[in-house]
N, C-alpha and C positions, 0 to 999 in steps of 0.2 A: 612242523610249524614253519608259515612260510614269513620271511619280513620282509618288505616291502626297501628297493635301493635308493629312496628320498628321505628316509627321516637318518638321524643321526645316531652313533652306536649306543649313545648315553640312552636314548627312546628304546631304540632295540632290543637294550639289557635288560630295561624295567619291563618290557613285554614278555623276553621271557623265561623274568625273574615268576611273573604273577601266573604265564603259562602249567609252570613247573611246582608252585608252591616253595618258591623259595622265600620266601619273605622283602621286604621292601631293598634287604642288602643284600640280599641271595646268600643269607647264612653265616656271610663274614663275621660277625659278630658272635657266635656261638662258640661257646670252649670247647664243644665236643662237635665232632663228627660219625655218624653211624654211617658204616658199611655193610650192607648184610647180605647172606648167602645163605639163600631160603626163610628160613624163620628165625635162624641162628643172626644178634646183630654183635659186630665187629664193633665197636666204639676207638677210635683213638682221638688224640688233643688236637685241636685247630690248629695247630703252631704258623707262629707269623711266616715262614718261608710255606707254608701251603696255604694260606689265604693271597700270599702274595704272588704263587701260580693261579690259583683256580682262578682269581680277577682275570687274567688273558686266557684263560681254556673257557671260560663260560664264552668268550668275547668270540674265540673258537668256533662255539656252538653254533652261534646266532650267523657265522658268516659258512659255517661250511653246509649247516643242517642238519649235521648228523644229533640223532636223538637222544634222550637223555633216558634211556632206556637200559637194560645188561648191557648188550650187545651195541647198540651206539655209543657208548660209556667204551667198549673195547675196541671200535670202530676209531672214535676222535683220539684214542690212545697210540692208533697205528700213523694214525693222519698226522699228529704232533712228534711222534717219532720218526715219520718222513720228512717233515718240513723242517726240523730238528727244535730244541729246546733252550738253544744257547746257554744259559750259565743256572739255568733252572734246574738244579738237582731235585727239589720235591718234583719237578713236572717228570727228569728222566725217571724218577723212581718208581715213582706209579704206574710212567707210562710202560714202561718194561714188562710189569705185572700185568697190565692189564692188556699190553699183546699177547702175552702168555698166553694166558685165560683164554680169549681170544681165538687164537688158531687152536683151541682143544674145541669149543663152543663153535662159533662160526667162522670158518678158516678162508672161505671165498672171501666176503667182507671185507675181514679184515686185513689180508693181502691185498685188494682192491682201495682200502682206503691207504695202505701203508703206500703201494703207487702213486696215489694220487699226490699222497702228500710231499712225493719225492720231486715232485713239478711245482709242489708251490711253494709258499714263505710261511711261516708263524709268524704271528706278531708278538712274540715273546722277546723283550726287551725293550720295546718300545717307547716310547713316553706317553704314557698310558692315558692322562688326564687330556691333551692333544688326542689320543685317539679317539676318545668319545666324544669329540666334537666333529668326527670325519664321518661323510654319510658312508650308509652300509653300501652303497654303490662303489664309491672312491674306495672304501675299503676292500671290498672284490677285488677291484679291477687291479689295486696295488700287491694287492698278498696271492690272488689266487689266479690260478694258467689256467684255460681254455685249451689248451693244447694237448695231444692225445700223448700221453707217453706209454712207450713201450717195453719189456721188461731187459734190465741191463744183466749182463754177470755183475757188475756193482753192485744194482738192486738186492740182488739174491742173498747177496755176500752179506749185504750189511741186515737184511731182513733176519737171516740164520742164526747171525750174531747177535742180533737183538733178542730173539727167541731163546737162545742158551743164558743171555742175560737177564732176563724175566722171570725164565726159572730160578734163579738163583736169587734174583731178588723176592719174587713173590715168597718163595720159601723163607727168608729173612724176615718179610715184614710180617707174615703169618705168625713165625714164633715170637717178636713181639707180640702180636695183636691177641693170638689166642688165649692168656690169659688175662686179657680185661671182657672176654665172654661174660663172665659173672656182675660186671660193673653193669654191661649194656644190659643183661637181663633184669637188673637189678631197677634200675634208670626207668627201663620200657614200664615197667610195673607202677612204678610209679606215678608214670606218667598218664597210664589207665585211670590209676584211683584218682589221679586231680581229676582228668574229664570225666568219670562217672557221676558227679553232685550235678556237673555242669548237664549233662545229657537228660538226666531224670529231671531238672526242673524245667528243661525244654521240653521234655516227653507230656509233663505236668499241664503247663502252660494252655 
């Protein structure tokens, strides 16, 4: 999805809030959040400190391009842990896991996005209602380098470490999450039989 460096980030988001089927808020407002891994869904609680990251990782999205896809999801993971998180514990936490994942899945990538992100800035901390008023251009050109970087023993160092850190967290948050398996299957089910009335009276129609 490409956005255009003239309209502003607030345009931007809602582009691809509706891209993505996020809804008009991009989900903030839901109690739950599903995560799923194949057919099996992960369900945990929205909690306010992970609404109050995802608002600047969607922001993320829209200025770096990476997709909202597995592997782009493991991609802006590496990218936000190169350009770091500042005081974003729900952003470090995820994002750890989802470097993990990551370099098991696709390991070029994700090493590739973790460089990049070691040249540029997050805009995590920001003053976020000011950022939506900056075009996606200004914003580029303030958060993100052009510039080629190449790999340091730093890089390495802190990549590794990140990587033993992922493990460890992804396996934490797993043993939370895997028992609300039952809830999310529970939830999905449901959420079938609302739209099935809905389905058959359009089938009807």
């Amino acid at each position: 999805m490409e956005i255009a460096d003239d309209i502003t980030l607030r345009d931007a988001r809602g582009i691809y809030f509706e891209a993505n089927g996020f809804g008009a808020d991009g989900g903030y407002g839901d109690a739950w959040v599903d995560f799923s891994l194949g057919p099996v869904p992960f369900p945990f609680p929205n909690t306010p400190q992970r609404i109050e990251a995802v608002r600047y990782h969607d922001i993320h999205h829209v200025l770096t391009g990476y997709a909202t896809s597995t592997v782009g999801e493991f991609e802006i993971s590496a990218w936000e842990l190169g350009a770091g998180c500042k005081r974003m514990v729900a952003a470090w936490a995820l994002n750890l896991g989802g470097l993990a994942a990551g370099l098991l899945v696709s390991p070029r990538k994700v090493c590739a996005a973790f460089l990049r992100g070691r040249r540029d800035r997050s805009v995590y901390g920001e003053d976020y209602d000011a950022l939506l008023t900056t075009t996606v251009g200004e914003a580029r050109r303030r958060f993100l380098s052009s510039a080629p970087r190449s790999w340091t023993a730093e890089d390495v160092l802190l990549l590794v470490l990140a990587a033993f850190a992922g493990v460890l967290v992804a396996s934490l948050l797993l043993s939370l999450v895997v028992p609300l398996v039952p809830v999310g299957l529970v939830m999905n089910a449901l959420r079938k039989r609302q739209a099935r009335p809905i389905a058959t009276r359009q089938g009807g129609a």
